[in-house]
Each structure stands twice: as structure tokens, then as C-alpha cells.
C-alpha positions, 0 to 999 in steps of 0.5 A, spaced: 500 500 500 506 505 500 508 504 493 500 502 491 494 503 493 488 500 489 482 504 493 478 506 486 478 499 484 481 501 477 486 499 473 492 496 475 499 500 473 503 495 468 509 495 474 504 491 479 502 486 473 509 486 471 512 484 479 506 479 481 508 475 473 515 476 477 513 473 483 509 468 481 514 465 475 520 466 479 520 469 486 514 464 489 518 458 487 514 452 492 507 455 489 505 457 496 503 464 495 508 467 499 516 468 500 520 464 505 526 464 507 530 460 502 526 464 495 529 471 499 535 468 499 534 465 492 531 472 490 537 476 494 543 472 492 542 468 486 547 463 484 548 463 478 549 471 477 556 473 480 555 480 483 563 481 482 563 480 475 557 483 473 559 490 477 566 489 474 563 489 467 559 496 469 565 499 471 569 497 464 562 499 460 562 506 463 569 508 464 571 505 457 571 511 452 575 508 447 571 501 447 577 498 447 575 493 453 581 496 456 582 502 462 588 507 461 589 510 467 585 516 464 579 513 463 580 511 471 581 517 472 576 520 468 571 516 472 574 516 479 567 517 483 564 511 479 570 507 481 571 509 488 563 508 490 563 500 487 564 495 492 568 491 487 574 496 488 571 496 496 570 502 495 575 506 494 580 503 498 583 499 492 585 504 488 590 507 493 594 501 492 600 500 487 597 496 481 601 493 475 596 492 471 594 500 471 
């Protein structure tokens, strides 16, 4: 009821019917209509999606200006509030290190 309150008995909005085709198809996975503790960890921490690479990815997408699937140190540079706000670089404290490979 926060985020939607369905008083008038119109219309769902797209994004309702949309999260409860989610929950039903891939959230609620025992049928039962409700969460339990193992789909919220299921939901939460899926096992076959690595966070680490997939923030990893982002920071290469949207730092690499040349598409070259390389970062320089300018492109780093140029992005440094991206890179020291990502978990993967743990927050920043990464980047204060000596690194070869930049």
C-alpha cells in the first residue's frame, strides 16, 4: 500500500502486473503464495549471477571511452567517483594501492 494503493478499484499500473508475473514465475518458487526464507535468499543472492563480475563489467562499460575493453589510467581517472563508490574496488580503498596492471 506505500508504493500502491488500489482504493478506486481501477486499473492496475503495468509495474504491479509486471512484479506479481515476477513473483509468481520466479520469486514464489514452492507455489505457496508467499516468500520464505530460502526464495529471499534465492531472490537476494542468486547463484548463478556473480555480483563481482557483473559490477566489474559496469565499471569497464562506463569508464571505457575508447571501447577498447581496456582502462588507461585516464579513463580511471576520468571516472574516479564511479570507481571509488563500487564495492568491487571496496570502495575506494583499492585504488590507493600500487597496481601493475594500471
Amino acid at each position: 500500500a506505500d508504493m500502491f494503493a488500489n482504493e478506486e478499484g481501477g486499473p492496475e499500473p503495468d509495474w504491479v502486473i509486471t512484479e506479481r508475473e515476477q513473483f509468481s514465475d520466479f520469486r514464489d518458487l514452492n507455489k505457496d503464495g508467499k516468500m520464505d526464507k530460502d526464495e529471499i535468499q534465492h531472490w537476494i543472492l542468486p547463484e548463478d549471477y556473480d555480483h563481482a563480475l557483473a559490477e566489474a563489467r559496469h565499471l569497464v562499460y562506463e569508464s571505457d571511452v575508447d571501447k577498447d575493453q581496456k582502462l588507461t589510467k585516464e579513463e580511471v581517472l576520468d571516472n574516479w567517483n564511479m570507481f571509488v563508490g563500487s564495492q568491487a574496488t571496496n570502495y575506494g580503498e583499492d585504488l590507493t594501492r600500487n597496481h601493475d596492471e594500471l
